[in-house]
N, C-alpha and C positions, 0 to 999 in steps of 0.2 A: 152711775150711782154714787151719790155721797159719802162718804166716811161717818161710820158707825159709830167709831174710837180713835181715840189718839192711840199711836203706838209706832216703837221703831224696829218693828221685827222684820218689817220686808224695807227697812233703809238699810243702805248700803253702812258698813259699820267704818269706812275707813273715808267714811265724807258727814261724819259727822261732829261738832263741836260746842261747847259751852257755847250760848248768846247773852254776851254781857253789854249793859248799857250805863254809861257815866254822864252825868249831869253837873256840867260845871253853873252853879248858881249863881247868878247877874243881879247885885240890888242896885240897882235905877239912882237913888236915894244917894249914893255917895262912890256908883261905880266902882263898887269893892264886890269878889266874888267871894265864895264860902270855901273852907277847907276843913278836914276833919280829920283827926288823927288816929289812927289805925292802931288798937290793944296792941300789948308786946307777943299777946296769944294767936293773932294774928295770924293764919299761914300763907300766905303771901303777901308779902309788903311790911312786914310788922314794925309797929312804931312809926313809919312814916305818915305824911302828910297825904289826904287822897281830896277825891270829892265822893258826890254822894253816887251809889248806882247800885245794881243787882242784877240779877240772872234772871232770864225770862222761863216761867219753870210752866209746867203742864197745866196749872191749875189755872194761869193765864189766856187760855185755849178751853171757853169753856164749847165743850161741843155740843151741846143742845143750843146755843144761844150763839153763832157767829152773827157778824155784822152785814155778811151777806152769800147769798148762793152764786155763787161765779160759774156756769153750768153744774159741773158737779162735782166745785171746788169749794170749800168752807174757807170762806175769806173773812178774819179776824182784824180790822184798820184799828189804827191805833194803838195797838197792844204795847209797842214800846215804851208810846207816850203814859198811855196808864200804867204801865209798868214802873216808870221813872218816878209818877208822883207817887204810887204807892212806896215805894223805895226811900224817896227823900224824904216823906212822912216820917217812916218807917226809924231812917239811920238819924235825923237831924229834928224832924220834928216840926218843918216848917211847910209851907205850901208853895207848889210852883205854879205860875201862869201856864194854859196851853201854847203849842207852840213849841220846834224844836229846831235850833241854829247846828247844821250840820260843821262840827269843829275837825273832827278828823276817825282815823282807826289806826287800832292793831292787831292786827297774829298774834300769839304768844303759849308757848308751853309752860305751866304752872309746873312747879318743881317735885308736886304731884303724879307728874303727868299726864293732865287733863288737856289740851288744845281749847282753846279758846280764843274767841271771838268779838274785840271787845271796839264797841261804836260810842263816840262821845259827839256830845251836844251840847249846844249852851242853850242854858233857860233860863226865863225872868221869875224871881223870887216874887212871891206873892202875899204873902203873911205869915206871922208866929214867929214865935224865940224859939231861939234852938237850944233843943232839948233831944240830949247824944242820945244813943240807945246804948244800953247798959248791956256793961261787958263785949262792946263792939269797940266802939271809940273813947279815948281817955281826955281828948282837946279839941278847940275849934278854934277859930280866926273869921274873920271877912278879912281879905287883902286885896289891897292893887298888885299889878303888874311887879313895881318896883318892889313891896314889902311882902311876897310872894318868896323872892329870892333868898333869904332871912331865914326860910324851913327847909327842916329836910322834908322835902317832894319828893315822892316818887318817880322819877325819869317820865319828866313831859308836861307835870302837871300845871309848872311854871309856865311854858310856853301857850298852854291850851288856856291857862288864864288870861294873859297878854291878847291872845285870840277872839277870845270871848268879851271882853272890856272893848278889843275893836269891833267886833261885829255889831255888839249894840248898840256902842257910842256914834257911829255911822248912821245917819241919818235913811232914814224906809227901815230899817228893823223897826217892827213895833211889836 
């Protein structure tokens, strides 16, 4: 029998974690990715340099409407990817191509502690000027590789850039 509701009352409580997803932004155009600058109000990370992403939350999972019955399992495809655009919509304002370039991950205990889960990807910028979201981010940039290094980044964010510039500029990424 299929699931009724979302809910984590019968999950295990010490196997579960925030699912975060970051989208380092590729413009084709000049091989410069996007970076955005995190409010000083910020609770984690504040003031630094990030990319765009978000947490994949419950409303993500719509249960009347999955993408398919897996015997009588509610299989949701894509949700991260739609997650991602609605996220960089959301934080930057701009539109990403489908499509996700697996960059890397990490563990991490927010200073909260929250345990979290967080998967990065590179994806190809699509359209719009970017326009922060207010009261989130106070700056933005497109950078390469080299003019990456110039900000304060968050631990990694330079490298995953440097990453991202080579996976697209490699030819078969399209």
């Amino acid at each position: 029998m299929a699931a009724e509701r979302i809910s984590i009352d019968n999950a295990k409580k010490e196997k579960l974690f925030y699912f975060v997803a970051n989208a380092v932004v590729y413009r084709e155009s000049d091989s410069r990715c996007l970076i955005l600058k995190r409010h000083a109000r910020e609770r984690v990370h504040p003031g630094k340099y990030a990319v765009p992403g978000g947490k994949l939350e419950w409303n993500d999972l719509d249960i009347r409407n999955p993408t398919r019955l897996n015997g009588d399992v509610l299989d949701f495809e894509n949700a991260v990817e739609r997650m991602l655009k609605r996220e960089v919509m959301e934080e930057a304002g701009i539109e990403i191509d489908s499509g996700l370039v697996y960059i890397n991950n990490v563990v991490f205990i927010r200073p909260d502690e929250t345990p979290v889960i967080l998967i990065k990807f590179g994806v190809r910028y699509k359209s719009g000027e970017v326009r922060l979201e207010e009261g989130a981010f106070t700056d933005y940039a497109w950078v390469n590789a080299d003019e990456a290094k110039g900000y304060d980044c968050i631990e990694g964010i330079k490298e995953e850039i440097a990453q991202t510039i080579g996976a697209f500029s490699r030819k078969g990424i399209k």
